[in-house]
Kinemage of the C-alpha trace (Angstrom):
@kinemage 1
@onewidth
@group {chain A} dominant
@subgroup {mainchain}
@vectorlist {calphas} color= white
{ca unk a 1} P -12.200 -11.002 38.724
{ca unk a 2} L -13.758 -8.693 40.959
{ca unk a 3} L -13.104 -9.287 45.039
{ca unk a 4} L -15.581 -8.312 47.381
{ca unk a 5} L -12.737 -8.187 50.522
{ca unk a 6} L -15.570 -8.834 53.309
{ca unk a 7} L -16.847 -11.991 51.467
{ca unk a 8} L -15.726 -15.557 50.314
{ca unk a 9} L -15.443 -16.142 46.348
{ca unk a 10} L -18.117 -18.419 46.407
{ca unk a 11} L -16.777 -22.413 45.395
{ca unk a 12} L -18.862 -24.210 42.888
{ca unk a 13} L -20.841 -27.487 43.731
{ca unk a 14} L -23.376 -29.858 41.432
{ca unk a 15} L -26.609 -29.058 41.692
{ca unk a 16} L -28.112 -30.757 44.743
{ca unk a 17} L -31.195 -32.483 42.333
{ca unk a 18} L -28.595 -33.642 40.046
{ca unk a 19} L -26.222 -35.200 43.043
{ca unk a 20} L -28.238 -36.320 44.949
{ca unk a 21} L -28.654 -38.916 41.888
{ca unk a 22} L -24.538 -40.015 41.800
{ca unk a 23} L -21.857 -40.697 43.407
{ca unk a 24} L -19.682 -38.275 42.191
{ca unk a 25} L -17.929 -35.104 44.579
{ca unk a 26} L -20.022 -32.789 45.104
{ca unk a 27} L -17.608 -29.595 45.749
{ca unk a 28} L -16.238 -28.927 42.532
{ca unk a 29} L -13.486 -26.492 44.377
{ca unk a 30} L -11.481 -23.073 42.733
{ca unk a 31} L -9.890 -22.654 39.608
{ca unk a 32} L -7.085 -20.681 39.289
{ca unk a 33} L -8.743 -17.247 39.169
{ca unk a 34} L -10.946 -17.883 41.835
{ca unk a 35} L -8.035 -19.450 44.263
{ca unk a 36} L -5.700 -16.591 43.566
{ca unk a 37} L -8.707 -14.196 44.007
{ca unk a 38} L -9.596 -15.815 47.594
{ca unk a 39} L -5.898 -15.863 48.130
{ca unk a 40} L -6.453 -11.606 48.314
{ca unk a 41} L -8.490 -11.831 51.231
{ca unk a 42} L -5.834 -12.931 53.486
{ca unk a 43} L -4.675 -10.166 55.918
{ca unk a 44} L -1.084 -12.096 56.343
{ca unk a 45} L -1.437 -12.038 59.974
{ca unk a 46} L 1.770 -11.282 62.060
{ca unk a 47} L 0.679 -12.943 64.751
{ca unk a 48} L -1.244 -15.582 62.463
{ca unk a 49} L -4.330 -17.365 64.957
{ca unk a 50} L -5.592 -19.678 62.462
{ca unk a 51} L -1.771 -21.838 62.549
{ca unk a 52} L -2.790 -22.113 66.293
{ca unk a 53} L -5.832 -23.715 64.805
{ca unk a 54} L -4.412 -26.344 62.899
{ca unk a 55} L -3.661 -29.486 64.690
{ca unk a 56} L -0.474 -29.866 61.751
{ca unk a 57} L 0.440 -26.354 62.253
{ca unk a 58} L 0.659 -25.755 58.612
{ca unk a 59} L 1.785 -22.115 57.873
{ca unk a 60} L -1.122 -20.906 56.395
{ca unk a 61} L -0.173 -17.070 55.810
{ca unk a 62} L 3.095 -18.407 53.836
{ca unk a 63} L 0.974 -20.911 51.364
{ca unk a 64} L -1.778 -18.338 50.542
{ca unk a 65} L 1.121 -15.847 49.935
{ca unk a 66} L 2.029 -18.103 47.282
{ca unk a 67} L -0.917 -18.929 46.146
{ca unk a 68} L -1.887 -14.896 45.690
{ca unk a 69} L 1.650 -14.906 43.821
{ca unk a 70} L 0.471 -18.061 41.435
{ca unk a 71} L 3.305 -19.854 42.705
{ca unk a 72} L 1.981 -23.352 43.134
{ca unk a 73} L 4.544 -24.912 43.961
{ca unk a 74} L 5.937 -23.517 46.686
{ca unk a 75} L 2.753 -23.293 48.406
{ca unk a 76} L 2.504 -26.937 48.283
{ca unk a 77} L 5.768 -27.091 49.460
{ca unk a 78} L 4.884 -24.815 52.223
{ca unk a 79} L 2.405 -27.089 52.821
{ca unk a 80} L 4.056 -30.555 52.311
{ca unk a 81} L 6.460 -29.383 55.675
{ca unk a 82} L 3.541 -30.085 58.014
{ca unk a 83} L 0.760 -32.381 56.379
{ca unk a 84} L 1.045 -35.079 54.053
{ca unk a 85} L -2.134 -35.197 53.355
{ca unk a 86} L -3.259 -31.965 52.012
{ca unk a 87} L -6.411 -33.246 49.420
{ca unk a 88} L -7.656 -34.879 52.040
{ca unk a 89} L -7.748 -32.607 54.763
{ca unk a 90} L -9.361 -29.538 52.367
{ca unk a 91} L -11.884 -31.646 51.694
{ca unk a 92} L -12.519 -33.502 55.155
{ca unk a 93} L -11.247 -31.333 57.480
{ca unk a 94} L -13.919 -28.805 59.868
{ca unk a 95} L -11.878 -25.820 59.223
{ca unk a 96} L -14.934 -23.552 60.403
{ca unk a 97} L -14.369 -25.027 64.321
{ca unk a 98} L -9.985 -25.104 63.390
{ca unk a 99} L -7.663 -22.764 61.498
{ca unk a 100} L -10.965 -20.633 59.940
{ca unk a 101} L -12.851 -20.071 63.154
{ca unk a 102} L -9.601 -18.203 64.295
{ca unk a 103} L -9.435 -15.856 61.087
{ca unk a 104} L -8.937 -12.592 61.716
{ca unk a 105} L -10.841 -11.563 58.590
{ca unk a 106} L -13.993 -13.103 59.852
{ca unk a 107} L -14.509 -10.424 62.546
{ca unk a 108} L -15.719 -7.719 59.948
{ca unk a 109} L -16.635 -10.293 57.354
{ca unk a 110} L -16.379 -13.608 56.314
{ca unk a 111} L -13.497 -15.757 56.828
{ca unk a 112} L -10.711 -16.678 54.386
{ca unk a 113} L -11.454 -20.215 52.850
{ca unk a 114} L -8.241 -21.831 53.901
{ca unk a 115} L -9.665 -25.359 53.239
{ca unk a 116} L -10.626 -24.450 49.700
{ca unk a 117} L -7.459 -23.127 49.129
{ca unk a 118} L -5.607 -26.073 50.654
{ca unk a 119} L -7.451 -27.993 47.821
{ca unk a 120} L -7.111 -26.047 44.985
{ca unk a 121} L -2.782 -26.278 46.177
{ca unk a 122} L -3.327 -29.537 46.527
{ca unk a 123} L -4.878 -30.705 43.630
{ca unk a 124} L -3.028 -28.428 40.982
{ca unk a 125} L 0.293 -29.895 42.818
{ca unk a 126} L -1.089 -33.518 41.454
{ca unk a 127} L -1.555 -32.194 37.939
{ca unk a 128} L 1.862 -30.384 38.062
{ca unk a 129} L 3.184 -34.246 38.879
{ca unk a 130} L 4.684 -32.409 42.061
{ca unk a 131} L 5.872 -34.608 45.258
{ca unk a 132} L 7.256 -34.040 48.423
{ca unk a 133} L 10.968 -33.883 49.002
{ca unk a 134} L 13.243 -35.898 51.267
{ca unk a 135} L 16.242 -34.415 52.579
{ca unk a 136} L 17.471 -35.962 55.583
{ca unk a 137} L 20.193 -39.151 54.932
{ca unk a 138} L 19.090 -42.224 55.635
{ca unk a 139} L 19.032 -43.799 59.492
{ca unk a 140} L 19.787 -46.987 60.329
{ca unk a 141} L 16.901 -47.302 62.323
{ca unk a 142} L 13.676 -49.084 61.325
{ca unk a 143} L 9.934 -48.590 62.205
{ca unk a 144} L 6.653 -50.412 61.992
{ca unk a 145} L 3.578 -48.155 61.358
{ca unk a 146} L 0.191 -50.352 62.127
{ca unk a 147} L -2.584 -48.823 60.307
{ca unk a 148} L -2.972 -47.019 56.969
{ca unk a 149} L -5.385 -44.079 58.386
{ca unk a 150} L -4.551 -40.427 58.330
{ca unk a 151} L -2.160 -40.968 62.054
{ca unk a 152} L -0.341 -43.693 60.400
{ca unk a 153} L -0.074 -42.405 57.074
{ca unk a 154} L 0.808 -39.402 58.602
{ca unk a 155} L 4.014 -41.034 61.025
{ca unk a 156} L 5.067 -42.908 58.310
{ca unk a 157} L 5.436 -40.011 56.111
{ca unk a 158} L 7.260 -37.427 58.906
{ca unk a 159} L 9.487 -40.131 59.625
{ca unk a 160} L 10.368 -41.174 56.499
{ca unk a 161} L 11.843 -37.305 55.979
{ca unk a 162} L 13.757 -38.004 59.283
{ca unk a 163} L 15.748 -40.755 57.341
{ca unk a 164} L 14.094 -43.669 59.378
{ca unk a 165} L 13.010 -46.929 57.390
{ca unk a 166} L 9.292 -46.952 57.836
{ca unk a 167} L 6.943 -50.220 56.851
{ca unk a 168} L 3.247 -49.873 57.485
{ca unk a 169} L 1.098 -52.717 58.416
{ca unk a 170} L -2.823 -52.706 56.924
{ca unk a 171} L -5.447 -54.929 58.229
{ca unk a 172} L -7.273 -54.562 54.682
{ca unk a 173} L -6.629 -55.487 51.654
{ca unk a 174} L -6.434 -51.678 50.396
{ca unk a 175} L -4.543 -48.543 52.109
{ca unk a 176} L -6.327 -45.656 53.517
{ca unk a 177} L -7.932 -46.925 56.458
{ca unk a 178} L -11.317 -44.939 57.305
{ca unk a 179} L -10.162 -42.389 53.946
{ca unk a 180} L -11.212 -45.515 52.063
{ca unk a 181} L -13.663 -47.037 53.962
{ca unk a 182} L -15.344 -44.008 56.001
{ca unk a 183} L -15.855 -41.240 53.940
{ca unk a 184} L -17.784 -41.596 50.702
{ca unk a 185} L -16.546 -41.190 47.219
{ca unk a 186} L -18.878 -37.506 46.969
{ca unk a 187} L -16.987 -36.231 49.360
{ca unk a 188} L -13.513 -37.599 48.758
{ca unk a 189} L -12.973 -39.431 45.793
{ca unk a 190} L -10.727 -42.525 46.591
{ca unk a 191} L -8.810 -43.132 42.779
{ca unk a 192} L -8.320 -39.209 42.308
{ca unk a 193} L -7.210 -38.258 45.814
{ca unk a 194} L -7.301 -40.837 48.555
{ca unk a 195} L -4.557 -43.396 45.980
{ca unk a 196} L -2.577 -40.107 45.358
{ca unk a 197} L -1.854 -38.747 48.839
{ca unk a 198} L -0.760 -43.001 49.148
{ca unk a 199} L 1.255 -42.685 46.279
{ca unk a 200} L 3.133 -39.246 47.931
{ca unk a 201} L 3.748 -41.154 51.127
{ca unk a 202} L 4.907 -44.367 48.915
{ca unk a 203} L 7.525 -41.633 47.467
{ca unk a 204} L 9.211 -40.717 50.793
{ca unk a 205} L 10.581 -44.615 50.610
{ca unk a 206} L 7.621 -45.796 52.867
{ca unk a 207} L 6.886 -49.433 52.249
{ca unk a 208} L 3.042 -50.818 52.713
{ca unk a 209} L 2.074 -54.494 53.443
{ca unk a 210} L -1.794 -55.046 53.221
{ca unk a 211} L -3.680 -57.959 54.584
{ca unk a 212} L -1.459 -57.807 57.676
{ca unk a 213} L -3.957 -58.043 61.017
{ca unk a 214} L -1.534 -57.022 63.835
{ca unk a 215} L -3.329 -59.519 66.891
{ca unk a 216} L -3.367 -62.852 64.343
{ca unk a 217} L -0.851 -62.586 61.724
{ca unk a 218} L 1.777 -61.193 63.843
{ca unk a 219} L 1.775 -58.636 67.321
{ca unk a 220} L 3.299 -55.653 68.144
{ca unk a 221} L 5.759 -58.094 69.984
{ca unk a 222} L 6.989 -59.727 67.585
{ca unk a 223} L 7.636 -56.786 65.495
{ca unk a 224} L 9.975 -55.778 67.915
{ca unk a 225} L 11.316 -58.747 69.212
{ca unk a 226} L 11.327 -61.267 65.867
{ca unk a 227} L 11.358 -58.878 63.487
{ca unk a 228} L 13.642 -56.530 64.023
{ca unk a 229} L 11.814 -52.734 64.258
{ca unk a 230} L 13.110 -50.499 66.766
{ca unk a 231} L 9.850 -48.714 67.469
{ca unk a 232} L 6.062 -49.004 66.521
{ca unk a 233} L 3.251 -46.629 66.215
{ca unk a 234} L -0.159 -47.265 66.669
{ca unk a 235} L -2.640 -45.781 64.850
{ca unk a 236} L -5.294 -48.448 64.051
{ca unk a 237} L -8.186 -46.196 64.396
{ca unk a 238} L -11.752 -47.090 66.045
{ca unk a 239} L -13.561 -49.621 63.980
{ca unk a 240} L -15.688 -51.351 66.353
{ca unk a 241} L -19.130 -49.968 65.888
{ca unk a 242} L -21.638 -48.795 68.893
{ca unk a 243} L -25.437 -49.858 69.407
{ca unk a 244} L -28.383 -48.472 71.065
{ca unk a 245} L -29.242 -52.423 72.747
{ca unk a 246} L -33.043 -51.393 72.140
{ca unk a 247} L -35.640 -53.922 70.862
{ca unk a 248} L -35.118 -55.335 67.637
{ca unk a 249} L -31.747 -54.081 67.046
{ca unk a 250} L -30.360 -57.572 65.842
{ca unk a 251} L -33.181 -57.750 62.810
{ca unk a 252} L -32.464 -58.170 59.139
{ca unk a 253} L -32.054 -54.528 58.118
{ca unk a 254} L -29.861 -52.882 60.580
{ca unk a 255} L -26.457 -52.076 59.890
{ca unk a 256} L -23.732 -49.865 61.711
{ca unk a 257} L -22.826 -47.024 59.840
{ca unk a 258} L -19.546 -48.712 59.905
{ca unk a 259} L -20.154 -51.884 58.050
{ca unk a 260} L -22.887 -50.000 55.559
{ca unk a 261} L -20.112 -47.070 54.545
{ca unk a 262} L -17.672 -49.475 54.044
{ca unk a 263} L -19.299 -51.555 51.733
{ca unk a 264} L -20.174 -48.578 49.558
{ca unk a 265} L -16.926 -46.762 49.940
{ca unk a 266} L -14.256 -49.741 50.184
{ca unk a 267} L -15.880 -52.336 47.899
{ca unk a 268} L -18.176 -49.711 45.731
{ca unk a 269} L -21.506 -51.840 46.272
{ca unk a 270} L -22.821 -48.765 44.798
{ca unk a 271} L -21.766 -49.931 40.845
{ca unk a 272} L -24.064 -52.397 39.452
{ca unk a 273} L -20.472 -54.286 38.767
{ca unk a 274} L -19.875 -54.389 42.270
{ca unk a 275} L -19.497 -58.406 44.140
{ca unk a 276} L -20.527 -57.023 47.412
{ca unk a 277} L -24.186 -56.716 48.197
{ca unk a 278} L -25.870 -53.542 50.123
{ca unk a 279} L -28.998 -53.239 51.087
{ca unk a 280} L -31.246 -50.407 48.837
{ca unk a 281} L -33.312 -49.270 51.084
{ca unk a 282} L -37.259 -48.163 50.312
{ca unk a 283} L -36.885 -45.419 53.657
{ca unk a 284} L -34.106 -45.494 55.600
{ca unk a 285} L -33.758 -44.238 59.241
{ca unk a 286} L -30.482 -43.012 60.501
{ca unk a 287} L -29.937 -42.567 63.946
{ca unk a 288} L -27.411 -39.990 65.196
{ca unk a 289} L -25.930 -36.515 64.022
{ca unk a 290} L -22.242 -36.779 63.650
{ca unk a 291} L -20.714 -36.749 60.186
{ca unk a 292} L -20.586 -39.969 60.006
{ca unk a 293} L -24.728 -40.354 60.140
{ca unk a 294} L -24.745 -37.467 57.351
{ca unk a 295} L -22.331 -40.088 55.206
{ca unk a 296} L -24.592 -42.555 55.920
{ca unk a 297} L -27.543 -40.756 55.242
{ca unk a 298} L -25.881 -39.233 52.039
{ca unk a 299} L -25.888 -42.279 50.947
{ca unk a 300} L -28.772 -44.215 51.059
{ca unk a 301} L -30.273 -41.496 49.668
{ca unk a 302} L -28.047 -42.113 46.433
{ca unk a 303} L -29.316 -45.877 46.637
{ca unk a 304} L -32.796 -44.921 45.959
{ca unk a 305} L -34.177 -43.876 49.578
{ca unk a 306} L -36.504 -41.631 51.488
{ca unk a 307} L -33.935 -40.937 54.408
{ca unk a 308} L -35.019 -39.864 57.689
{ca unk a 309} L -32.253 -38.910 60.570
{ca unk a 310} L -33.265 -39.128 64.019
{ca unk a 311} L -31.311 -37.114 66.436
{ca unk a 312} L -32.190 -36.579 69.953
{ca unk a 313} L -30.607 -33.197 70.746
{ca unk a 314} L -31.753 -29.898 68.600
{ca unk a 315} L -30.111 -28.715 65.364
{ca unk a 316} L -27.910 -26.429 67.781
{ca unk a 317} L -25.985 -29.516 69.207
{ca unk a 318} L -25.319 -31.364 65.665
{ca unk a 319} L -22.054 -32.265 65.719
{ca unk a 320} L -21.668 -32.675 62.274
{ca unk a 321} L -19.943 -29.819 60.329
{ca unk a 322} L -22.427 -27.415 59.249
{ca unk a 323} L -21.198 -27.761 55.299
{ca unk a 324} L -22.137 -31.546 55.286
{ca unk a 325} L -25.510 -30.973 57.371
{ca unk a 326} L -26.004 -28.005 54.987
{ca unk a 327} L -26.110 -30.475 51.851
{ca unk a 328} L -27.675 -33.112 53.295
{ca unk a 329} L -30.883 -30.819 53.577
{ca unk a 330} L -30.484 -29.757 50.124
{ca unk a 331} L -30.775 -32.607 48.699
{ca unk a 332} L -33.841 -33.720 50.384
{ca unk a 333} L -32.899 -35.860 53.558
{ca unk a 334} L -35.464 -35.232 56.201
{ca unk a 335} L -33.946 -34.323 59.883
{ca unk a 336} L -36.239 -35.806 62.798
{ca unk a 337} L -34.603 -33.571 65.596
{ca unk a 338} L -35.282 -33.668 69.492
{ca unk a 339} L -36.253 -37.604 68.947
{ca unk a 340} L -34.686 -40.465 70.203
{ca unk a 341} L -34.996 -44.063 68.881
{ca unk a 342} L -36.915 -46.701 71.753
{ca unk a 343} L -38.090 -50.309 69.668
{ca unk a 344} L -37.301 -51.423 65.784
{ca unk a 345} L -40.434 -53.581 64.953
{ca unk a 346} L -40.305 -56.302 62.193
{ca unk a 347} L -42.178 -58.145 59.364
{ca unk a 348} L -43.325 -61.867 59.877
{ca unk a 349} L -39.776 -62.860 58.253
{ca unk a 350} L -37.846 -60.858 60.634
{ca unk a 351} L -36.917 -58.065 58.767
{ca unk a 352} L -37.210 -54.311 59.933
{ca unk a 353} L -40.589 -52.769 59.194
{ca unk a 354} L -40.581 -49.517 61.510
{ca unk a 355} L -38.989 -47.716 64.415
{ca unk a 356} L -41.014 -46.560 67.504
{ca unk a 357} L -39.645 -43.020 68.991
{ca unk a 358} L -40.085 -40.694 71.557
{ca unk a 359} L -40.129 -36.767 71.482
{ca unk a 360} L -37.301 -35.435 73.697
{ca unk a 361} L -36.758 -32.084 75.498
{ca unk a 362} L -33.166 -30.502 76.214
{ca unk a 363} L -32.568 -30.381 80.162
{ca unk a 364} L -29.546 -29.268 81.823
{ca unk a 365} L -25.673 -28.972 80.430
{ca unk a 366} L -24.257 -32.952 80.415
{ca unk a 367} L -20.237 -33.146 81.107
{ca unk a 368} L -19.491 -31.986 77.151
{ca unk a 369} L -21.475 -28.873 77.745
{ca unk a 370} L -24.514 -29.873 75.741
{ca unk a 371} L -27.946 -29.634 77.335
{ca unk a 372} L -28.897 -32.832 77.979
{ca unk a 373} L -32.025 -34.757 76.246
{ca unk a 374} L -35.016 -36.132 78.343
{ca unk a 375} L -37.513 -37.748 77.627
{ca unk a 376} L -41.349 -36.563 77.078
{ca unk a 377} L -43.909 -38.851 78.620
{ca unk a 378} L -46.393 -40.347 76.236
{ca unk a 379} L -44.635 -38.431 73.248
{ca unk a 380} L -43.967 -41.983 71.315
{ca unk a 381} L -44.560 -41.962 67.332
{ca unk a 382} L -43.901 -44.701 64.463
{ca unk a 383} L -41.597 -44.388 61.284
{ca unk a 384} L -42.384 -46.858 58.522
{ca unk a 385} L -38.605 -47.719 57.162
{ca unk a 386} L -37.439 -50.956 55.706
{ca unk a 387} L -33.860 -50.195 57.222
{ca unk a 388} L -32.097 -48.974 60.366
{ca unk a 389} L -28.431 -47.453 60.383
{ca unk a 390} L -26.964 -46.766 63.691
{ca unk a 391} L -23.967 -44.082 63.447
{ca unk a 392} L -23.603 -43.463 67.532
{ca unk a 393} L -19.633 -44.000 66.856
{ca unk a 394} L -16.847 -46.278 67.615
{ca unk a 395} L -14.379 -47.636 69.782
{ca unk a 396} L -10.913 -49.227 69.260
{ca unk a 397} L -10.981 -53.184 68.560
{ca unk a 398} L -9.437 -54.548 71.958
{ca unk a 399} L -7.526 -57.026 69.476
{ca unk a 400} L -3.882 -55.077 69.165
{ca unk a 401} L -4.206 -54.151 73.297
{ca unk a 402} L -5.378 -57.886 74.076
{ca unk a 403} L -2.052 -59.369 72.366
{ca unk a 404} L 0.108 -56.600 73.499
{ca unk a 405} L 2.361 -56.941 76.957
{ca unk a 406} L 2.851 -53.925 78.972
{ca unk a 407} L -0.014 -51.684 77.270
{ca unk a 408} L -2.280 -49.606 78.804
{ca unk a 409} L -5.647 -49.545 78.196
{ca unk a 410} L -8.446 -47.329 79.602
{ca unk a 411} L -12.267 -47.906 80.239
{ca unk a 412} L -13.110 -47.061 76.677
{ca unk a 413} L -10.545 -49.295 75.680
{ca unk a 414} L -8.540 -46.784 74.493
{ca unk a 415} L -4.559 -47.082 74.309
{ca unk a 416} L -3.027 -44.844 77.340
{ca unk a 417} L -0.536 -42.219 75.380
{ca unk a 418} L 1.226 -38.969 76.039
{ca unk a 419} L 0.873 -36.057 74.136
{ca unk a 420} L 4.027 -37.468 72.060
{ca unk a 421} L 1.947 -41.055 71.958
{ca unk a 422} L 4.325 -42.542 74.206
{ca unk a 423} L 2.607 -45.139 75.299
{ca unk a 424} L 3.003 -47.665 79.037
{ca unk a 425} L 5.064 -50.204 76.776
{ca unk a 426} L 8.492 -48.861 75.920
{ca unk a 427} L 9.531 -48.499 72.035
{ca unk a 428} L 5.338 -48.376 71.268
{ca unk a 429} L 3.676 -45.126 70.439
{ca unk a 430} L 0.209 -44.574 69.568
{ca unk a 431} L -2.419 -41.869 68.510
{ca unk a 432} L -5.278 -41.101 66.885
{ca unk a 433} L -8.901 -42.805 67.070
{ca unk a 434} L -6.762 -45.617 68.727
{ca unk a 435} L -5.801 -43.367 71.650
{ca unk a 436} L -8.633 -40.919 71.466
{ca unk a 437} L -11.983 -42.899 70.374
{ca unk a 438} L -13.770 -41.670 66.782
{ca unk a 439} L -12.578 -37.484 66.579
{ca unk a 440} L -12.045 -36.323 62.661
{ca unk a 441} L -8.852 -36.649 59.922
{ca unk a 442} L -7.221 -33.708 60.891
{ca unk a 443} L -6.799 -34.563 64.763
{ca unk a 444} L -5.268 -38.403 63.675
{ca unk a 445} L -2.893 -36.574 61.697
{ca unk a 446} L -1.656 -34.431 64.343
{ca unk a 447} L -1.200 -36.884 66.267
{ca unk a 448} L 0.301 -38.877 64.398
{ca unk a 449} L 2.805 -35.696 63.541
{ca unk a 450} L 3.332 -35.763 67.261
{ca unk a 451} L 4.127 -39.384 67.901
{ca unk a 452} L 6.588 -39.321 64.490
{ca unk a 453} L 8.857 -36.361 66.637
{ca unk a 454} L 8.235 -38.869 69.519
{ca unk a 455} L 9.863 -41.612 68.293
{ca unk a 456} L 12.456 -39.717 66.767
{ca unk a 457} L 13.409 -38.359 70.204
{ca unk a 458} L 13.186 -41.725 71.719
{ca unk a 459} L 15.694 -43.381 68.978
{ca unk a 460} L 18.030 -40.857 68.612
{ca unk a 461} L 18.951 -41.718 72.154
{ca unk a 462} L 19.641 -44.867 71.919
């Protein structure tokens, strides 16, 4: 095919009038001529910037060298050496503010679509029936993993290369953590990806035991002390959903984004075959303007809604990737920006009828940088919804911390770690959302990357 060197081969997606209608992903990705074409644009870097992007440090200028050769399988081997989850991360990660907003190419043109290729290595590895390789003999040395999430997933599977025996512990009755119960199916598809990348990690020798709730059924303790493991990591994510505490927020109607995604996503309400009920909404108003609020919003639009997203700051300070804010728009959802959510009124039966807001103005630079949001005097307005979801992010559930001696927490009630998620208590390492609050895939898996050469460190000592 022909290659216009200054500009992206273009990826094909559904059309937005026809997804907006199902459940089904929405990037359709590259085929082989198209991969191997984008694959051309990559000036093979000698001093490559966008490996300094990735929080994995994959070696991006070796896999697209492959992939411009059509060897597929060692560019997912290249790959494989530094991320265990590659399906997931070109789909989920925000390349553009990572390994693509360093590329080279993009100063005279458009960047190289290292995401899109990640997937297309990715995916073609599955249908090749190729997995990653172990090398390293076995250690006598055993480690609990608590949490199934991209950082745990992501430990267990560097440390099962070392040679260490690695057992994860999952709260739910399904592996995957937020890749299962976060993201929705359009975006990552849970059977053809999410269970796959599991399956990969399952291959390295690393066991999984669901329905475990480290706090109740047993604590990080007693792994060590009772049963045997002669480290842990921690990477139990941030479940435990924020709120506004404005008037009316306990009515029938209001979710977190947290408890509505994972009913969709973990027990696929969605399918008329579902058991689990979800609310289909008449007009739905989402308040907030991370990723997670274009999920939700995504969603309920699926269901059957007129979806409004309220967002005090201006499109500028969105801090959800441009791609997913991009398809939101296209397929209809309606962005209430510079507005800021005061009272949720209610029907005679108690359930959520509308949602008083005020106009807002951006002031001065807070501490992140952004201009801050105030408040226009007598600016108020009413939107008629039948349903409320609050996506303002999460924090860590205080329940592993609360039953753990010697663990430091902070005022966010965040685990204290190093940069190697060594952590106050010795033998316990921790990262991702746990250690960090809510922050995206691709940062839980390099920290989890980190904690897994960590712990290596710390028991080859001994």
């Amino acid at each position: 095919m022909a290659i216009d060197m200054m500009k992206k081969v273009p990826v094909r997606e559904q059309d937005p009038k026809v997804r907006a209608k199902n459940f089904e992903e929405v990037c359709l990705g590259y085929n082989k001529e198209e991969a191997e074409a984008e694959a051309q644009r990559c000036l093979n870097c000698r001093n490559p910037l966008c490996v300094k992007g990735c929080p994995v440090s994959i070696d991006i200028p070796g896999f697209i060298a492959r992939v411009k050769e059509g060897d597929v399988a060692g560019a997912y081997e290249v790959i494989s050496r530094a991320s265990a989850l590659p399906a997931v991360c070109g789909r989920v990660c925000p390349q553009e503010s990572q390994c693509e907003g360093k590329c080279v190419r993009g100063i005279k043109g458009e960047v190289v679509s290292i995401g899109k290729l990640e997937r297309y290595v990715a995916d073609t590895a599955k249908e090749l029936g190729l997995k990653p390789a172990v090398t390293a003999e076995k250690k006598n040395k055993r480690v609990a993993v608590i949490g199934s999430g991209p950082s745990g997933l992501t430990c267990a599977g560097d440390l099962a290369k070392m040679g260490y025996d690695v057992t994860i512990f999952e709260a739910l009755h399904k592996a995957g953590g937020v890749l299962v119960y976060g993201i929705p199916e359009f975006r990552l598809p849970k059977d053809a990806v999410v269970e796959k990348e599991i399956e990969n990690v399952k291959a390295l020798g690393v066991k999984i035991e669901t329905d475990v709730v480290i706090g109740k059924s047993t604590t990080v303790d007693g792994l060590l002390k009772e049963e045997g493991f002669d480290a842990v990591f921690i990477g139990s994510g941030a479940g435990l959903p924020r709120f506004m505490n404005i008037p009316g927020e306990q009515a029938m109607g209001v979710f977190s984004a947290n408890e509505y995604l994972t009913r969709s996503n973990l027990m696929k309400s969605f399918r008329d075959d579902s058991r689990t009920p979800i609310m289909k909404a008449k007009k739905a108003v989402i308040v907030g303007g991370g990723n997670v609020a274009m999920d939700a919003a995504r969603t309920a639009l699926r269901l059957g809604a007129e979806v409004h997203i309220v967002y005090r700051r201006s499109e500028a300070e969105l801090p959800a990737r441009a791609e997913e804010v991009e398809h939101a728009k296209q397929e209809g959802i309606i962005f209430d920006l510079l507005t800021n959510p005061v009272e949720i009124h209610t029907d005679e039966k108690g359930w959520v009828s509308g949602i008083t807001c005020i106009r807002m103005e951006l002031g001065e630079p807070d501490a992140s940088g952004r201009r801050s949001p105030v408040p226009v005097a007598g600016s108020e307005f009413d939107i008629e919804c039948d349903c409320v979801i609050m996506a303002l992010g999460t924090s860590p559930n205080p329940l592993i911390s609360s039953t753990t001696k010697e663990l430091e927490i902070n005022r966010r009630r965040c685990i204290v770690a190093d940069e190697n998620g060594r952590t106050t208590k010795e033998g316990v390492y921790a990262g991702g959302d746990a250690v960090t609050g809510a922050a995206t895939v691709i940062l839980a898996m390099g920290a989890g990357r980190a904690a897994a050469k960590g712990i290596d460190e710390y028991l080859s000592a001994k």
